[in-house]
N, C-alpha and C positions, 0 to 999 in steps of 0.2 A: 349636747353639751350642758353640763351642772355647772354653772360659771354665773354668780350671781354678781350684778352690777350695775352700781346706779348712774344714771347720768350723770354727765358733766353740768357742774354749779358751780357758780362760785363760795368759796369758802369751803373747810376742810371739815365742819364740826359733822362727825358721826359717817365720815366715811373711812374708808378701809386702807391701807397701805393699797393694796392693789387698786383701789378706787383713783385714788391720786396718779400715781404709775402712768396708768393708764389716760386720766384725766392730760396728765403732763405731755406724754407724748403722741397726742393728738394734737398739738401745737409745734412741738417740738422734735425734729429725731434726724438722725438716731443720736442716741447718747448714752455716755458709759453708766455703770449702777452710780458711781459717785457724782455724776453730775444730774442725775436725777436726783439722787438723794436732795444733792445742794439746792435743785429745785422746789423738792420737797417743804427744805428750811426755808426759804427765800418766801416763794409764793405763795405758801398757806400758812408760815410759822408755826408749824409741828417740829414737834421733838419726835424726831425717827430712827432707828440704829442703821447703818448700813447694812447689817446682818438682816432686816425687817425688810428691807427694800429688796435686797440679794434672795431672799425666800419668797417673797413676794414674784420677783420677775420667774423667778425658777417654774412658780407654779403659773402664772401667765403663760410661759414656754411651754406646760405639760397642756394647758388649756388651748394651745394653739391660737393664743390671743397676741402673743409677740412673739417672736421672731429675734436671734440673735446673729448680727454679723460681723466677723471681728470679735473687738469686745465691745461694741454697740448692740444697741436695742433698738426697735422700732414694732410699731403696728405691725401684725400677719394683715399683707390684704387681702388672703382669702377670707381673714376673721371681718375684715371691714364689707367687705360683698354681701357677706352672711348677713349684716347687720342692715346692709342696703336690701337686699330683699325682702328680708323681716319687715323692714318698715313700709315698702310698699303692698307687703301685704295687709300690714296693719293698715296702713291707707285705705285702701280697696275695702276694704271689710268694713271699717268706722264708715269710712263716708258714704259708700253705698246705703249700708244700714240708716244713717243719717237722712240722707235723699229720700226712703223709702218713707220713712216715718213723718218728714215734713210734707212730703206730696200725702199723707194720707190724711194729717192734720189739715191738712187745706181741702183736701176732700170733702172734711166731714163739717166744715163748716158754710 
């Protein structure tokens, strides 16, 4: 997956329509494009087209990152498992490495 994406923060400066999107409805779902949109306006005060938002979820859809039911949206939770693996790899890998490094620090002193 080429699906570039920052964490959730608060504040909207220098992330992406799909940054947001997604931001949004990890708190919230499912919900139509325009109530995300309204989301959009409300919770970070961007100015966003609804065209911006509606390209935005399309390519979300293509990435397998939402999910459309009805005319709602929500998380794919195959795309959320992905992301739960990934992190406990990333766990496992950081903090073993971590462990390795301070048991050798104490080692050597």
């Amino acid at each position: 997956m080429n699906f570039r994406l920052t964490l959730p923060e608060h504040g909207a400066e220098g992330r992406t329509v799909m940054d947001l999107v997604v931001s949004i409805l990890a708190y919230k779902h499912p919900l139509s494009a325009n109530e995300i949109l309204d989301e959009i306006k409300n919770q970070y005060k961007v100015k966003v087209t609804y065209q911006a938002v509606h390209k935005s979820l399309n390519i979300l859809m293509k990435e397998k990152v939402v999910v459309k039911e009805d005319k709602s949206f929500k998380l794919d939770i195959e795309w959320i498992k992905s992301l739960e693996r990934f992190y406990e790899s990333l766990t496992v890998s950081y903090f073993s490495d971590l462990e390795t490094e301070n048991h050798l620090n104490k080692s050597k002193q």
